[in-house]
Each structure stands twice: as structure tokens, then as C-alpha cells.
DRENTORKOL-3810 file (N, C-alpha, C; in nm, 4 decimals):
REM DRENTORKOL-3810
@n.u->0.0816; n.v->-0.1191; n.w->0.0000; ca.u->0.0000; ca.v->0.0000; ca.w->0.0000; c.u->0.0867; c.v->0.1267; c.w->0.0000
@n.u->0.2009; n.v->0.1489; n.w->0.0996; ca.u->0.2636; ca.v->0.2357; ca.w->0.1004; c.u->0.3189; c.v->0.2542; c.w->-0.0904
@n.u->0.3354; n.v->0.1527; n.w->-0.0816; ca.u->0.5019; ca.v->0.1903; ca.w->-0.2291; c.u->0.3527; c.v->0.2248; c.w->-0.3329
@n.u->0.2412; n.v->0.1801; n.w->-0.3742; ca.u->0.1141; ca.v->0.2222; ca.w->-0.4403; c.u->0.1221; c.v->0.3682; c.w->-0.4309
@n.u->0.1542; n.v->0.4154; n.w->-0.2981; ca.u->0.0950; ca.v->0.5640; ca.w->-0.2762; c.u->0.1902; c.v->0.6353; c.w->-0.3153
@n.u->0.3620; n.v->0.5871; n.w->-0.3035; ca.u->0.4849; ca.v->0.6361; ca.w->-0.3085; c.u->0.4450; c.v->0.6444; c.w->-0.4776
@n.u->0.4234; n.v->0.6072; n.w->-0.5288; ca.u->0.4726; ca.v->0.5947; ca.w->-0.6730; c.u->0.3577; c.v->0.6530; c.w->-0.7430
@n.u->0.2250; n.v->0.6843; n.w->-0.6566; ca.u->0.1177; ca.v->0.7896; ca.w->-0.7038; c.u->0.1871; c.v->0.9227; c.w->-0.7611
@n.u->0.2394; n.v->0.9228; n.w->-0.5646; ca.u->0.2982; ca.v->1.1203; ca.w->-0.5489; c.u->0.4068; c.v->1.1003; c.w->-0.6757
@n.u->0.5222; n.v->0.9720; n.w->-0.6986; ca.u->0.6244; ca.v->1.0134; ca.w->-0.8139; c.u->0.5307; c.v->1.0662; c.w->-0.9133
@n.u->0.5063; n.v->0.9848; n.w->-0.9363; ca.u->0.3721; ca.v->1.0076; ca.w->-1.0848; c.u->0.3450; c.v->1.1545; c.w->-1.0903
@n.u->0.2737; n.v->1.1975; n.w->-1.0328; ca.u->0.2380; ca.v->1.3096; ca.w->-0.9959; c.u->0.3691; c.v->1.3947; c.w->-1.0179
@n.u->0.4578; n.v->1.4045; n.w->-0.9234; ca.u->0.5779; ca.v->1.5154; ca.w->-0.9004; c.u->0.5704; c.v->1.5057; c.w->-1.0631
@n.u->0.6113; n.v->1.3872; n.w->-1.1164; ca.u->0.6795; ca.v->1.3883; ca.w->-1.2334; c.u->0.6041; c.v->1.4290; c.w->-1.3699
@n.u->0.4459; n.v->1.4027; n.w->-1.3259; ca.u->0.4279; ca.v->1.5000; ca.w->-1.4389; c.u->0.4264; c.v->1.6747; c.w->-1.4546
@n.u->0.4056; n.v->1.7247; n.w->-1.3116; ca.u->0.4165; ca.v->1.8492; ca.w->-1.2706; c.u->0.5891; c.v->1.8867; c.w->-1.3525
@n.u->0.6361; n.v->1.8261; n.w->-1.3108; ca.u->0.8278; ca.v->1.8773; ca.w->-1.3496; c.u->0.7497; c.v->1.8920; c.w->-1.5359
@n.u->0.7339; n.v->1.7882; n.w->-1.5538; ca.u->0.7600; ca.v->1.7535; ca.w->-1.7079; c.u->0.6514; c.v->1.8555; c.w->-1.7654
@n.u->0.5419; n.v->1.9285; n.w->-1.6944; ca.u->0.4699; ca.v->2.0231; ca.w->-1.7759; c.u->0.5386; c.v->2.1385; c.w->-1.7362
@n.u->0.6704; n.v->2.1911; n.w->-1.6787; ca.u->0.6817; ca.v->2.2982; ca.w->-1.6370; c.u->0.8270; c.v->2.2677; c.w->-1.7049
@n.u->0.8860; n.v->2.2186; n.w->-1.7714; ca.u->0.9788; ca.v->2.2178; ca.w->-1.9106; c.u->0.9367; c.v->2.2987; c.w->-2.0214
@n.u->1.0517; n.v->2.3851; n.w->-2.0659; ca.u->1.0079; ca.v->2.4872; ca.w->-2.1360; c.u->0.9338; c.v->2.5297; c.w->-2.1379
@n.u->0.8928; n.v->2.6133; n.w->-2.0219; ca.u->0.8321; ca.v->2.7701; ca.w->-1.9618; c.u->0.9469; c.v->2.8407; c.w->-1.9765
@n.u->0.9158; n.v->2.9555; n.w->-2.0238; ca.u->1.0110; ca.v->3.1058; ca.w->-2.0485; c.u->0.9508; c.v->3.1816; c.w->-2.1410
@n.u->0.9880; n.v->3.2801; n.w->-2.1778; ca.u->0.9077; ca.v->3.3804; ca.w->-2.2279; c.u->0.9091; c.v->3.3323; c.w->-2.3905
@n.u->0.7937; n.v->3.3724; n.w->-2.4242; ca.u->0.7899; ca.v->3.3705; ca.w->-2.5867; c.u->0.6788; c.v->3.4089; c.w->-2.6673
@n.u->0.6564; n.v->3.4644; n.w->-2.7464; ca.u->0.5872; ca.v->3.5116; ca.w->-2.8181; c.u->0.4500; c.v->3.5045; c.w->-2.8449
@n.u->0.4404; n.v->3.3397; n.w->-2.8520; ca.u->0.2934; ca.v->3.2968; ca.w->-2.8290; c.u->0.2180; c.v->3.2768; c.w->-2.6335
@n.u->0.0772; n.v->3.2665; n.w->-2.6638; ca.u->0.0349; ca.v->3.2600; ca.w->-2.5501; c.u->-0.0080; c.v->3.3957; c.w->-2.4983
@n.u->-0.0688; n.v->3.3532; n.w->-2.3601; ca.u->-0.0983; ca.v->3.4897; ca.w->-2.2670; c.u->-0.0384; c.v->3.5134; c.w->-2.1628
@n.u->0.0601; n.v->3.5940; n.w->-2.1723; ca.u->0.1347; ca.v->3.6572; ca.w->-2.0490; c.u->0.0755; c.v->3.5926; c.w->-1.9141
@n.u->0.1597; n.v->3.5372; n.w->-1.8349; ca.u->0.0982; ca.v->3.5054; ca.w->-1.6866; c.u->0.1117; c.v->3.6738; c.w->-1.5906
@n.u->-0.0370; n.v->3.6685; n.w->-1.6126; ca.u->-0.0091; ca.v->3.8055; ca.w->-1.5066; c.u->0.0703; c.v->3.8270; c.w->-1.3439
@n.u->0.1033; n.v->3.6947; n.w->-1.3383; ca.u->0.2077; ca.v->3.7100; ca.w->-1.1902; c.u->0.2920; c.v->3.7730; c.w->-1.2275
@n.u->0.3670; n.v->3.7083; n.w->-1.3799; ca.u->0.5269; ca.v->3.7173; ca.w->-1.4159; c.u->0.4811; c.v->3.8896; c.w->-1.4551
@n.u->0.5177; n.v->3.9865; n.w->-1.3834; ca.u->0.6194; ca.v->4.0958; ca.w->-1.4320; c.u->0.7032; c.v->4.1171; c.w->-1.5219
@n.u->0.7791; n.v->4.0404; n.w->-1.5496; ca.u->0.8594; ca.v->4.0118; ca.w->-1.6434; c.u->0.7992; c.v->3.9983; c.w->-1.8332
@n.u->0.7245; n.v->3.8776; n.w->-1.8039; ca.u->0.6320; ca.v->3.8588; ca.w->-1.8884; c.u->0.5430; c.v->3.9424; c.w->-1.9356
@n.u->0.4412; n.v->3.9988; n.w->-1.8551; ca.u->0.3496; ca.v->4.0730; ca.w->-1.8981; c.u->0.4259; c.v->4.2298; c.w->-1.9597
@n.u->0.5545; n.v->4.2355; n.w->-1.8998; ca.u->0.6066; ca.v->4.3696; ca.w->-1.9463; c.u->0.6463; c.v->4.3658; c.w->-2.0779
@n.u->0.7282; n.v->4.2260; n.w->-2.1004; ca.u->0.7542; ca.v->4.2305; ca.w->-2.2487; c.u->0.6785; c.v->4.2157; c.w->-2.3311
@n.u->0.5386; n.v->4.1524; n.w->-2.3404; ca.u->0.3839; ca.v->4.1431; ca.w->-2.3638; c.u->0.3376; c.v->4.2562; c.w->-2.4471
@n.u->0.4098; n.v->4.3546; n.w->-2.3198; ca.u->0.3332; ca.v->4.5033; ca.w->-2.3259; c.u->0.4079; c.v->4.5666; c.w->-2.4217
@n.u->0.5500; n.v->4.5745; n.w->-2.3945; ca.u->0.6088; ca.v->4.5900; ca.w->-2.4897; c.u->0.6439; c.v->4.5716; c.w->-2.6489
@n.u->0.6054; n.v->4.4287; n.w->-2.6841; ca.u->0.5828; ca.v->4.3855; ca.w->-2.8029; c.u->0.4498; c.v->4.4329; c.w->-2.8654
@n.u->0.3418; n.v->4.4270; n.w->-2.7805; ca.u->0.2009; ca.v->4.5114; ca.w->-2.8845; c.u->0.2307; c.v->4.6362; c.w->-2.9139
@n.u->0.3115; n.v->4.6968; n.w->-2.7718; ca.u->0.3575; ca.v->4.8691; ca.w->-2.8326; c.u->0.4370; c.v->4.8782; c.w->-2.9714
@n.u->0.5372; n.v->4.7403; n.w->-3.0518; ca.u->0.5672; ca.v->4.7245; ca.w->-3.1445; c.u->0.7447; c.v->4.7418; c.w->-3.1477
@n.u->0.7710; n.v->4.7065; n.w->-3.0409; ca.u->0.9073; ca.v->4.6664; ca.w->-3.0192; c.u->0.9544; c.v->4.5350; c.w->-2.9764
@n.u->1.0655; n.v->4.5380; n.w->-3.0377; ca.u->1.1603; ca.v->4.3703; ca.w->-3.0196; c.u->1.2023; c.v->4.3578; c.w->-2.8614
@n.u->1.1303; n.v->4.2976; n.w->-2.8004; ca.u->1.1211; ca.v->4.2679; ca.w->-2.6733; c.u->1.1758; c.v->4.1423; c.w->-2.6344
@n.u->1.3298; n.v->4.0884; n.w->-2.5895; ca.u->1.3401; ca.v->3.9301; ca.w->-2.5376; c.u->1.4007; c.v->3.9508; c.w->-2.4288
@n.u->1.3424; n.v->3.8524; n.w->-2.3464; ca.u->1.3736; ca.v->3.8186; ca.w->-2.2376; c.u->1.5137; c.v->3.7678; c.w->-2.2261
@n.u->1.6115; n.v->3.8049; n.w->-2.1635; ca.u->1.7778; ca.v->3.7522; ca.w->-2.1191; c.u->1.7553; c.v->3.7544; c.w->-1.9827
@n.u->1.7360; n.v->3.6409; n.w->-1.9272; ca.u->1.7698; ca.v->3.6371; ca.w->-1.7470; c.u->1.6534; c.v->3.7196; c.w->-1.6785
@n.u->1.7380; n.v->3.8186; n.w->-1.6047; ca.u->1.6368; ca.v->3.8810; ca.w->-1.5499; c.u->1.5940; c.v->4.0344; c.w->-1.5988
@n.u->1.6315; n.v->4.0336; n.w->-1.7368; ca.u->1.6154; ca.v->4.1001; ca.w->-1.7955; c.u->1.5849; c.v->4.1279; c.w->-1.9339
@n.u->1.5331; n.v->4.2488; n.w->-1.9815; ca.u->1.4704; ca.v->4.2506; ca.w->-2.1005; c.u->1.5445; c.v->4.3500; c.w->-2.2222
@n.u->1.5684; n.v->4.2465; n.w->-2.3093; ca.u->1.6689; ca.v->4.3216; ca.w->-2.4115; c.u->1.5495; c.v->4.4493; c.w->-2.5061
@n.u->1.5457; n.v->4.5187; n.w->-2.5315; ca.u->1.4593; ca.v->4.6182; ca.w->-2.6312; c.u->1.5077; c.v->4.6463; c.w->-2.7164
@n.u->1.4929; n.v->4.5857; n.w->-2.8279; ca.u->1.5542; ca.v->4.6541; ca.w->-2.9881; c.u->1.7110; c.v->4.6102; c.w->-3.0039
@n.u->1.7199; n.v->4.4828; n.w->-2.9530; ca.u->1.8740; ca.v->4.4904; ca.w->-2.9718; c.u->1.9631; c.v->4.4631; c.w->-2.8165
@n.u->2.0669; n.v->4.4327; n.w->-2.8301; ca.u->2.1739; ca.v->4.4344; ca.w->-2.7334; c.u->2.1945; c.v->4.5937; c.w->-2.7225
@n.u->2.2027; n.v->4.6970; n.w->-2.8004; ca.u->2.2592; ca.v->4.7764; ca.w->-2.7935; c.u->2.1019; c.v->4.8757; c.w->-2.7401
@n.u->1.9900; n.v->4.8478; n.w->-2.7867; ca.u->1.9427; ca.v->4.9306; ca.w->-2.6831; c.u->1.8541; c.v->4.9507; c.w->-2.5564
@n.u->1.7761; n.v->4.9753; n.w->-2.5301; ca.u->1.7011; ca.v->5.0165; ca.w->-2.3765; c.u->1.7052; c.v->4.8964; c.w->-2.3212
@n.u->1.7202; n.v->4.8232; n.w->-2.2018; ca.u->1.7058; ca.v->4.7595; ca.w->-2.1186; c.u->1.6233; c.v->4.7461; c.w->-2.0031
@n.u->1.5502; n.v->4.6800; n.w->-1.9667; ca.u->1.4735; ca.v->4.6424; ca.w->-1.8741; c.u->1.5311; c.v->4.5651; c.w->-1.7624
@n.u->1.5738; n.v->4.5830; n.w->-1.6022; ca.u->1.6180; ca.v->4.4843; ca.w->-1.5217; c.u->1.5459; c.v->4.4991; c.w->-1.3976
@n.u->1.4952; n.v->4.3520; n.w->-1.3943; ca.u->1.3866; ca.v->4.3263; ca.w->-1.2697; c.u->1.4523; c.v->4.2896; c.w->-1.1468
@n.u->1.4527; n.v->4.3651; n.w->-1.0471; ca.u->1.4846; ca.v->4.3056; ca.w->-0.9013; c.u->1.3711; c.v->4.2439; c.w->-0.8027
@n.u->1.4303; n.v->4.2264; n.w->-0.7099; ca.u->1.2916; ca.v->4.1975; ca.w->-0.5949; c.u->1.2506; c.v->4.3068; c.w->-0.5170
@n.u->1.3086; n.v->4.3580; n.w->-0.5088; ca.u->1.2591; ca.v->4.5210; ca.w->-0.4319; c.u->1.3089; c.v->4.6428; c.w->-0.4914
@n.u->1.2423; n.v->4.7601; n.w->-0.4276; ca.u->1.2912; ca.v->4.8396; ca.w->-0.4805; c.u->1.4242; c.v->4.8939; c.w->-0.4559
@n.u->1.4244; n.v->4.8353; n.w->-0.3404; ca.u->1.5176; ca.v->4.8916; ca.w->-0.2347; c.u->1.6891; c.v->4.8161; c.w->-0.2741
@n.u->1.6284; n.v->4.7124; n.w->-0.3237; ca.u->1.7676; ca.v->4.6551; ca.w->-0.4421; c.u->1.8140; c.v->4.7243; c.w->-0.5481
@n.u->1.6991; n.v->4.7729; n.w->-0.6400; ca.u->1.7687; ca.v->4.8911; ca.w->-0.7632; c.u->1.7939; c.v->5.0158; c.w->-0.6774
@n.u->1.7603; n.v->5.0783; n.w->-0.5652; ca.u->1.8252; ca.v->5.1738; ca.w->-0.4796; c.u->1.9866; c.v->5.1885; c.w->-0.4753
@n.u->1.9920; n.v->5.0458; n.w->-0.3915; ca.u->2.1405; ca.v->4.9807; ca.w->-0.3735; c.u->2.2452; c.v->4.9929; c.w->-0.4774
@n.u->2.1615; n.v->4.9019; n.w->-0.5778; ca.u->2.2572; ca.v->4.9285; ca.w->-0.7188; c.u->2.3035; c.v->5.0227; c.w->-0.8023
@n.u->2.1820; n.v->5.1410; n.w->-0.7927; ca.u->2.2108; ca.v->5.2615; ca.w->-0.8047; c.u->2.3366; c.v->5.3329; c.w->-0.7494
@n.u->2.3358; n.v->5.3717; n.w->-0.5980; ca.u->2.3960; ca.v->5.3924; ca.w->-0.5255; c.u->2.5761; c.v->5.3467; c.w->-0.5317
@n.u->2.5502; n.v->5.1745; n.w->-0.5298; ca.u->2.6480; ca.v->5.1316; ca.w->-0.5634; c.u->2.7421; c.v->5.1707; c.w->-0.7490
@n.u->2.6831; n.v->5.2590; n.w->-0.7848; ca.u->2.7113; ca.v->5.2626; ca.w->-0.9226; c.u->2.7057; c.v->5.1755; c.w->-1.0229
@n.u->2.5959; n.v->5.0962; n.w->-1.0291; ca.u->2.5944; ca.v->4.9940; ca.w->-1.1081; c.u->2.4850; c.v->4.9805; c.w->-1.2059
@n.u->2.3954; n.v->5.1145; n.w->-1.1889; ca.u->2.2915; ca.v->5.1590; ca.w->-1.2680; c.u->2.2982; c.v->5.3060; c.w->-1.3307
@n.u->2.4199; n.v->5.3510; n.w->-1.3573; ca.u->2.4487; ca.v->5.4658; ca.w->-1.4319; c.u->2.3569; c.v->5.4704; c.w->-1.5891
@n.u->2.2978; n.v->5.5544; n.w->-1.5662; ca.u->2.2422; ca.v->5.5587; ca.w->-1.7145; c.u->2.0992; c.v->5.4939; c.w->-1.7257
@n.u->2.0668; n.v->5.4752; n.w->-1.5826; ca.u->1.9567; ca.v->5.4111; ca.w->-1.5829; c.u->1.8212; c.v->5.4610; c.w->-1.5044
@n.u->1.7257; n.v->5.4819; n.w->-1.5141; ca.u->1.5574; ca.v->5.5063; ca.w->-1.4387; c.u->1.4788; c.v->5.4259; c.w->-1.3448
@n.u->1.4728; n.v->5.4917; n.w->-1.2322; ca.u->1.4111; ca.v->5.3523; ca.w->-1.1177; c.u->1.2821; c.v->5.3829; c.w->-1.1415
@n.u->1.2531; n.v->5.2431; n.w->-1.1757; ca.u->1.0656; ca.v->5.1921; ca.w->-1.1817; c.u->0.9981; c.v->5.1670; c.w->-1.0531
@n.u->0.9909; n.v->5.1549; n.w->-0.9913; ca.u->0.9489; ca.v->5.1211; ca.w->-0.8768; c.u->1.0733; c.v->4.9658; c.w->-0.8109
@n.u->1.0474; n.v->4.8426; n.w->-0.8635; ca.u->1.1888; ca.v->4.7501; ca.w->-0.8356; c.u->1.2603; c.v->4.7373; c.w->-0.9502
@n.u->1.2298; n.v->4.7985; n.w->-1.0822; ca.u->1.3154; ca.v->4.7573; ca.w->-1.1715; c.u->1.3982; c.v->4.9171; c.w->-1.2223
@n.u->1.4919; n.v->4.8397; n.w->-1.2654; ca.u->1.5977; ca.v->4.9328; ca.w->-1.3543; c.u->1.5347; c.v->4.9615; c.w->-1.5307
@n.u->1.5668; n.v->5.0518; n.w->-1.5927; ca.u->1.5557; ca.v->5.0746; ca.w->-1.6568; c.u->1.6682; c.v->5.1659; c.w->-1.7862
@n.u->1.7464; n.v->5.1362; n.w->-1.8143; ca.u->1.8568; ca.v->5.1432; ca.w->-1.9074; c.u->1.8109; c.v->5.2309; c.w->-2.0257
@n.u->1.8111; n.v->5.3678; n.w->-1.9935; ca.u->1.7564; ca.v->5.4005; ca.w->-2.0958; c.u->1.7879; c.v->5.4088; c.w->-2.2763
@n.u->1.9458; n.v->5.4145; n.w->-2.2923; ca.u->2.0096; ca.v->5.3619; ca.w->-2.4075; c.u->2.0008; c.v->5.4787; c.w->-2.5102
@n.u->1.9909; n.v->5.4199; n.w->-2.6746; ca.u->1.9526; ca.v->5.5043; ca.w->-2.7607; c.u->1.7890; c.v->5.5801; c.w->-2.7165
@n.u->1.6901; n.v->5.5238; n.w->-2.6856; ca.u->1.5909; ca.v->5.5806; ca.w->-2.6855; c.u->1.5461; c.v->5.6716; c.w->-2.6530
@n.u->1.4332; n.v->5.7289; n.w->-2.7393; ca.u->1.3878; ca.v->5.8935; ca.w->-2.7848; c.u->1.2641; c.v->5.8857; c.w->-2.6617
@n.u->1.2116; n.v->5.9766; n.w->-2.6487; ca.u->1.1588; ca.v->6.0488; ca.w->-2.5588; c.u->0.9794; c.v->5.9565; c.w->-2.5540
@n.u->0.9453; n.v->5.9795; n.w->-2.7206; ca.u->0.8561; ca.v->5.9272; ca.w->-2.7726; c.u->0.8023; c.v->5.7585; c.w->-2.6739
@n.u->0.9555; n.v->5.6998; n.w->-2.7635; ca.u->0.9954; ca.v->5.5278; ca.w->-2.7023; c.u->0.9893; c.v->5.4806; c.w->-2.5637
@n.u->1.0513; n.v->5.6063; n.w->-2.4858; ca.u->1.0745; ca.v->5.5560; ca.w->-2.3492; c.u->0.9113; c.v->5.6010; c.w->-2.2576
@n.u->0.8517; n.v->5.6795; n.w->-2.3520; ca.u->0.7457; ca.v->5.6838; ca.w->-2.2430; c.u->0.6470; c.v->5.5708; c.w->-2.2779
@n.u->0.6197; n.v->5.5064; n.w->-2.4447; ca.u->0.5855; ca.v->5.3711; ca.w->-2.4035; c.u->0.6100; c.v->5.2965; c.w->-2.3314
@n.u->0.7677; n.v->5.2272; n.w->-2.3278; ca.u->0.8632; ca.v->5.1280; ca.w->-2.2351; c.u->0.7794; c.v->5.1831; c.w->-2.1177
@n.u->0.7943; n.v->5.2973; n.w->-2.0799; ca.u->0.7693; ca.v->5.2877; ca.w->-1.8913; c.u->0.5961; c.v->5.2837; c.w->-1.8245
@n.u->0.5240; n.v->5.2748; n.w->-1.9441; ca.u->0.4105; ca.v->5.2776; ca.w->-1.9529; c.u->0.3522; c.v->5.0913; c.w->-1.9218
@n.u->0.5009; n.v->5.0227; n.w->-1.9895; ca.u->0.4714; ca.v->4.9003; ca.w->-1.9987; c.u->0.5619; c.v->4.8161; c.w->-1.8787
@n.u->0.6001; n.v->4.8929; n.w->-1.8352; ca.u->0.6801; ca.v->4.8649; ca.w->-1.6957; c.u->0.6190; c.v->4.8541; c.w->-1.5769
@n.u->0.5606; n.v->4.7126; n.w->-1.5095; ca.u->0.5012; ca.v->4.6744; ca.w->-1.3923; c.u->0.5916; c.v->4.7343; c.w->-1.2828
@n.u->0.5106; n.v->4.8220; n.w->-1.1840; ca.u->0.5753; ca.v->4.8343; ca.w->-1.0515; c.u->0.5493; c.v->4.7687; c.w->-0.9644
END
């Protein structure tokens, strides 16, 4: 009876793991409104920019321009600030924001699409 029940819960764990294989951001689908992350680049792509997800962060138009970087608090992009490690960059409420090449126009979409 026990090893029946043991090998239920595997069953189980194991299909949970195996439906949560390749989750990450992508193009199709509906943004999970938890992910921040997600729904920002979401937001970003209907506004009509090249939006991908790198880590914990969001490339815009390129390596070379605007950046998106999500912390857990705000009080972390504070830090980083502070620490000089966000030069050139706009505090969102917890995220960084890299402002880059972008025009005035661009960045007030981006921050429009930026979850606080």
C-alpha cells in the first residue's frame, strides 16, 4: 500500500516537473499576469518593439538598446544605483531601466509598460 501511494505522489511530481519544461518567455500565448517580467515584455511587443527576455532582464531593440532589469525590491535597484551599477539608468518602482539610444517618444511607451 505504502510503495502504491509512493509511486502515485512520483507520478504526480513527475508529471508536474515535465509540464513545467520549457516555460520562459515567448511570443505565443498569454502573459501570466504574476510574471512581471512577462506581462512587461507582452506590453512591450504590442507597443511594437523587439522585446526578449535575457535572465532577469529585457533586451529592447537589440543588445545595444534600452534595457529592462527586474529586481525583488525596490530597495535593491536603490542599492545598485547607489552602488554605481545603474548609471544611465531610471528607477521603476523595483526595476531598472537602461535608458540607451531611446527617444523620448519610445521611453514613455517602455515605462508605460513597466510593472511596478
Amino acid at each position: 500500500m505504502i510503495c502504491r501511494s509512493l509511486a502515485l505522489v512520483c507520478a504526480c511530481l513527475l508529471g508536474l516537473v515535465a509540464g513545467g519544461c520549457g516555460a520562459g518567455s515567448s511570443s505565443s500565448g498569454t502573459a501570466n499576469p504574476n510574471d512581471k517580467q512577462e506581462v512587461t515584455r507582452a506590453c512591450l511587443e504590442k507597443e511594437g518593439f523587439d522585446a526578449q527576455s535575457v535572465g532577469e532582464a529585457i533586451q529592447i531593440e537589440g543588445p545595444n538598446g534600452p534595457r529592462v532589469e527586474f529586481n525583488i525590491s525596490g530597495g535593491e535597484s536603490e542599492t545598485r544605483t547607489f552602488k554605481g551599477e545603474a548609471q544611465g539608468a531610471e528607477q521603476i518602482g523595483s526595476t531598472l531601466l537602461f535608458v540607451g539610444p531611446a527617444n523620448d517618444d519610445e521611453l514613455k511607451k517602455i515605462e508605460t509598460c513597466v510593472i511596478e
